[in-house]
Backbone as a printed PyTorch tensor [residue, N CA C, xyz], in Angstrom:
tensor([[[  0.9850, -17.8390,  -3.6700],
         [  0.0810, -16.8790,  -3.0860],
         [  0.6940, -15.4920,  -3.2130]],

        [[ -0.1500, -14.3700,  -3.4240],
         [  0.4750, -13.0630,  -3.7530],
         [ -0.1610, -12.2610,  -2.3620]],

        [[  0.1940, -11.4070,  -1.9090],
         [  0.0370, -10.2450,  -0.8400],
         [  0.2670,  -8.8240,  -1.3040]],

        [[ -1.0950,  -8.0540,  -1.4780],
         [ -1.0740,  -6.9420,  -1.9830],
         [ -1.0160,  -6.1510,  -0.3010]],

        [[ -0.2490,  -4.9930,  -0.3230],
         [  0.0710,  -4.3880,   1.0130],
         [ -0.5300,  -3.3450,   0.5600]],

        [[ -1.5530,  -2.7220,   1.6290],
         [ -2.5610,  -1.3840,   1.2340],
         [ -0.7360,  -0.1380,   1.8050]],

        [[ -1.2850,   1.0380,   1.1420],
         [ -0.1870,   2.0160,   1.1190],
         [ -0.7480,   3.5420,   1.0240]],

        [[ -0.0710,   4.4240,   1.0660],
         [ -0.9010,   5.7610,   1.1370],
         [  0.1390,   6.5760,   0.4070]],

        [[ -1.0960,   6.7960,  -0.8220],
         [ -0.0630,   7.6110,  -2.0650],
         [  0.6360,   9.5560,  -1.5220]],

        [[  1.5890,   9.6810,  -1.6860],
         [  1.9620,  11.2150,  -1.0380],
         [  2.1090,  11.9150,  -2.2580]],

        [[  2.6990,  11.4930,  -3.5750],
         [  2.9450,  12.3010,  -4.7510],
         [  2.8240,  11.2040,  -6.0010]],

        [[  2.7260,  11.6880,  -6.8440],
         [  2.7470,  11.4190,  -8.1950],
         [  2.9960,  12.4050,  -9.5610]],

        [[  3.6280,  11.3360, -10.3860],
         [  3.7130,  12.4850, -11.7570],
         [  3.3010,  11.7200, -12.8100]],

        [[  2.8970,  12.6130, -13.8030],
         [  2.2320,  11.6450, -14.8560],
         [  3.1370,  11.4710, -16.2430]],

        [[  3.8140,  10.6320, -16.7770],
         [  4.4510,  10.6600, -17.7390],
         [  4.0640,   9.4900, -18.4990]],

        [[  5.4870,   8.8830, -19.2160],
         [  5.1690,   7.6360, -19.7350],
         [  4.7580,   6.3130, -19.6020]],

        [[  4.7980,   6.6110, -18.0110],
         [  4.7410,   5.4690, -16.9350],
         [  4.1570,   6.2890, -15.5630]],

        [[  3.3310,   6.1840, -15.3250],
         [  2.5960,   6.9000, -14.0460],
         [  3.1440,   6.7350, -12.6400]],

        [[  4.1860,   7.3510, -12.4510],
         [  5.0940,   6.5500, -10.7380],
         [  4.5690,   7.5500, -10.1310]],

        [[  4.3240,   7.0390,  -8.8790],
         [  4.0370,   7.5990,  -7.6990],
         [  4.7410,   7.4840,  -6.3180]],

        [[  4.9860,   7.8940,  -5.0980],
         [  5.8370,   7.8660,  -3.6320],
         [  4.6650,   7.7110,  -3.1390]],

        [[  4.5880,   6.2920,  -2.3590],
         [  3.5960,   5.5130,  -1.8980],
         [  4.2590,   4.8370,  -0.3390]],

        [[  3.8420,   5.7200,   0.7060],
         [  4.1970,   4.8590,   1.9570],
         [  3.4920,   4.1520,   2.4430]],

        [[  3.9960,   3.0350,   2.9030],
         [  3.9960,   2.0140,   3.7940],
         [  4.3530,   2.1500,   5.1310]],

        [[  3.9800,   2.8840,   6.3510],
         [  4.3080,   3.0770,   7.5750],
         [  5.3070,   3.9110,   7.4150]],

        [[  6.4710,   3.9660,   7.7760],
         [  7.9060,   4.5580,   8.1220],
         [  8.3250,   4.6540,   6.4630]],

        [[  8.2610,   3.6220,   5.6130],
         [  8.9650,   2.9160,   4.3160],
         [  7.9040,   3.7530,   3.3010]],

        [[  9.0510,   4.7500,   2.1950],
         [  8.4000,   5.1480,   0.9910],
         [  8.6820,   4.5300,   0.0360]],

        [[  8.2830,   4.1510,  -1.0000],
         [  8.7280,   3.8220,  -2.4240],
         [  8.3760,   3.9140,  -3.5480]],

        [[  8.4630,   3.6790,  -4.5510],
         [  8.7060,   4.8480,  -5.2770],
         [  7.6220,   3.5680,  -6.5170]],

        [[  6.3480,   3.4600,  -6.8870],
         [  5.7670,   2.6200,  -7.0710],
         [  5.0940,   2.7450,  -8.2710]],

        [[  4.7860,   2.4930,  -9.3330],
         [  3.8890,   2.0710, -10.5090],
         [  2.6380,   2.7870, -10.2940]],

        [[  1.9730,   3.4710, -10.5960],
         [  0.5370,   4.0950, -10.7810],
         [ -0.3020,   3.8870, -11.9240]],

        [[  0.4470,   2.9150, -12.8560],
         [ -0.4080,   3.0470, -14.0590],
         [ -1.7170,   2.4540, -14.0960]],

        [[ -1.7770,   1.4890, -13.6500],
         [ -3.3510,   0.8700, -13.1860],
         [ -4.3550,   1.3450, -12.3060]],

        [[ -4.3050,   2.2020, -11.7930],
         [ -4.7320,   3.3950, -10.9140],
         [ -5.0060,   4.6990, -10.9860]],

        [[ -5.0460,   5.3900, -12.6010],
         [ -4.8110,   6.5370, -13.0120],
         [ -5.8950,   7.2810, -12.2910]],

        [[ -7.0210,   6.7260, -11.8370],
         [ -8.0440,   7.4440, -10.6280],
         [ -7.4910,   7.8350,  -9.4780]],

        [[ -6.5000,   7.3220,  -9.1990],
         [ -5.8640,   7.6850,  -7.8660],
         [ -5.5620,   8.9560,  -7.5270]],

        [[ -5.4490,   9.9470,  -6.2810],
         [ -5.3790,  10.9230,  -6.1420],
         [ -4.1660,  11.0210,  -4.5730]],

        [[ -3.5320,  12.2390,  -4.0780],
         [ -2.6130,  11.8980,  -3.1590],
         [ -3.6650,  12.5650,  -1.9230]],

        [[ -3.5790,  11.3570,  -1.4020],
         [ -3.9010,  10.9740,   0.3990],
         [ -4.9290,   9.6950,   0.2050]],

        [[ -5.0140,   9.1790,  -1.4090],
         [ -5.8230,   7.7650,  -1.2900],
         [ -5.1430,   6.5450,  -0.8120]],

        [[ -5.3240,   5.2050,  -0.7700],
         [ -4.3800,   4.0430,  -0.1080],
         [ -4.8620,   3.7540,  -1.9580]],

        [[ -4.0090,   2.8940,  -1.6330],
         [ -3.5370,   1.9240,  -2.9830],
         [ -3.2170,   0.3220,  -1.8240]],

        [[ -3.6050,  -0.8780,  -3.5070],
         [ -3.1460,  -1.8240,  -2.4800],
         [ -1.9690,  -1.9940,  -3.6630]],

        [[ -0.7840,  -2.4800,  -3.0020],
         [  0.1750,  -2.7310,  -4.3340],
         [  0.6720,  -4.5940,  -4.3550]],

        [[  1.5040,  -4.5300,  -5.1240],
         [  1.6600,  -5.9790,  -5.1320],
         [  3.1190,  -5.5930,  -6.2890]],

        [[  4.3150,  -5.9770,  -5.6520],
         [  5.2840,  -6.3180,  -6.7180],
         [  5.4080,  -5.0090,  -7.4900]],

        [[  5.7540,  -3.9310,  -6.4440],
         [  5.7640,  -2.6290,  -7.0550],
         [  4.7510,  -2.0120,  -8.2600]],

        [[  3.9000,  -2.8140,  -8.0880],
         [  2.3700,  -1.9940,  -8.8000],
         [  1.2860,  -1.4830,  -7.9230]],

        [[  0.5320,  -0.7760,  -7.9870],
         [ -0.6320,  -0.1610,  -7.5110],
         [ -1.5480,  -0.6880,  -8.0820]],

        [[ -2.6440,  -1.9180,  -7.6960],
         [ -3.3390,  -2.6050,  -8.5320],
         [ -4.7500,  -1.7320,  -8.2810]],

        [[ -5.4220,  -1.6260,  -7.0590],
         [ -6.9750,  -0.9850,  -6.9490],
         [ -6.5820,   0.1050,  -6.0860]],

        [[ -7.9520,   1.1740,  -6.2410],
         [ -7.4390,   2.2140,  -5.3240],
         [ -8.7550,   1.5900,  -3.5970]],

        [[ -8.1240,   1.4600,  -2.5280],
         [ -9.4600,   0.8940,  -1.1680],
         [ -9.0110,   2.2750,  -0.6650]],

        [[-10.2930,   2.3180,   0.1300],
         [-10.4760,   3.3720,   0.9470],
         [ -9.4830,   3.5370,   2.4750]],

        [[ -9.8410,   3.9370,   3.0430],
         [ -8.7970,   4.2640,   4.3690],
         [ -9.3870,   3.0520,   5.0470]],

        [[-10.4290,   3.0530,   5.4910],
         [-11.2590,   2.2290,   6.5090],
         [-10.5870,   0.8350,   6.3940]],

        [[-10.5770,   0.0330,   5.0670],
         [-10.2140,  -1.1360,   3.9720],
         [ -8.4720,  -1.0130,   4.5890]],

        [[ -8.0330,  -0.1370,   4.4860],
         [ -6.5280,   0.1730,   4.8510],
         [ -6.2160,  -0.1500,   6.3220]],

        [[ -6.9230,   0.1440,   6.7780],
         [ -6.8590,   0.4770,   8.2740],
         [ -7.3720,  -1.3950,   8.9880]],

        [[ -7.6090,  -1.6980,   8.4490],
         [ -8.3950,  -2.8190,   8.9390],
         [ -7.6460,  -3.9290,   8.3670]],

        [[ -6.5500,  -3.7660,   7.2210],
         [ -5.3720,  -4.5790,   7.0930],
         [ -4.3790,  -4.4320,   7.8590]],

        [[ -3.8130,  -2.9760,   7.9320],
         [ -3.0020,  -2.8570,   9.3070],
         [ -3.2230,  -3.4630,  10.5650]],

        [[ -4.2620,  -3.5550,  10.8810],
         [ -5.1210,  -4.2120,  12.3950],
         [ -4.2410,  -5.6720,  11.9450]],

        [[ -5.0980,  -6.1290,  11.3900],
         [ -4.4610,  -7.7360,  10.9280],
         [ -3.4050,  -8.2660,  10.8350]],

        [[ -2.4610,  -7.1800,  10.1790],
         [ -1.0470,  -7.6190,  10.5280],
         [ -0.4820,  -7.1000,  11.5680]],

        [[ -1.0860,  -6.2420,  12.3930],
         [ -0.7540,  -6.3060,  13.6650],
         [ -0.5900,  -7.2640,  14.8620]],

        [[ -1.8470,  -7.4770,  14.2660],
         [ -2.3380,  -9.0780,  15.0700],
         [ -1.3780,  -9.9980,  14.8990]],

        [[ -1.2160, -10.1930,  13.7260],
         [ -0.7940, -11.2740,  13.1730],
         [  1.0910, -11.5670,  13.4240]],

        [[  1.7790, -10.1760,  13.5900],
         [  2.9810, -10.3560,  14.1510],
         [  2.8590, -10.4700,  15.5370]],

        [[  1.8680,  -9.6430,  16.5290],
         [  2.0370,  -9.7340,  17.3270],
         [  1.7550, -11.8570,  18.4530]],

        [[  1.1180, -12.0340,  17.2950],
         [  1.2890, -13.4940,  17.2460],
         [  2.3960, -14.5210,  17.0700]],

        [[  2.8800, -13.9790,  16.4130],
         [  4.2200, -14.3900,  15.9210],
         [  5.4690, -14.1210,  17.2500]],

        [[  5.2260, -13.2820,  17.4120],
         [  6.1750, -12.8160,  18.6740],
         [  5.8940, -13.5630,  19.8370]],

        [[  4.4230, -14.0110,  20.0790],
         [  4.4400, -15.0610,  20.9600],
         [  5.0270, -16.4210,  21.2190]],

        [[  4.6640, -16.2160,  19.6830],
         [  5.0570, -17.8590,  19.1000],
         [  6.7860, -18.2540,  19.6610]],

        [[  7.4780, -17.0730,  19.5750],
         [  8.9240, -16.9070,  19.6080],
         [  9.5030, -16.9750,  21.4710]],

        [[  8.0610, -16.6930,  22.3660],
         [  8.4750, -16.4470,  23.4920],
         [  8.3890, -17.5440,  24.1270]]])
C-alpha cells in the first residue's frame, strides 16, 4: 500500500529536474516537481516517495490532515 501525504509547495526552481521546498506541518523538504509542472507556490501537492504526483486543492488538504488527526489521536488511546 502507498500513502501520498498532501503538502504545501513554498518555492520552486525550474531546471533539469523541477525541485521544489514542500512543507509538511513543521517538516520542509526538498521534493520532485516534475509531474506537477502546473503547480504554483501556496498550492498543496500530494507526494509519495519524494515525488509530487497531483496538484489537490486546500479544502482536499485540509480534510487529510483532519484524518490523520483523528487517526493518531486514536492511536494514543489505544496506548492509554
Amino acid at each position: 500500500m502507498c500513502l501520498g501525504v498532501p503538502g504545501k509547495v513554498l518555492s520552486f526552481e525550474d531546471g533539469d529536474l523541477r525541485m521544489g521546498r514542500v512543507a509538511f506541518g513543521q517538516v520542509v523538504k526538498e521534493i520532485s516537481l516534475a509531474f506537477v509542472p502546473e503547480v504554483k507556490v501556496g498550492e498543496y501537492v500530494v507526494v509519495h516517495a519524494g515525488m509530487a504526483l497531483e496538484v489537490i486543492d486546500e479544502e482536499a488538504a485540509q480534510r487529510v490532515f483532519q484524518v490523520l488527526r483523528e487517526l493518531d489521536a486514536a492511536s494514543m488511546e489505544g496506548l492509554g
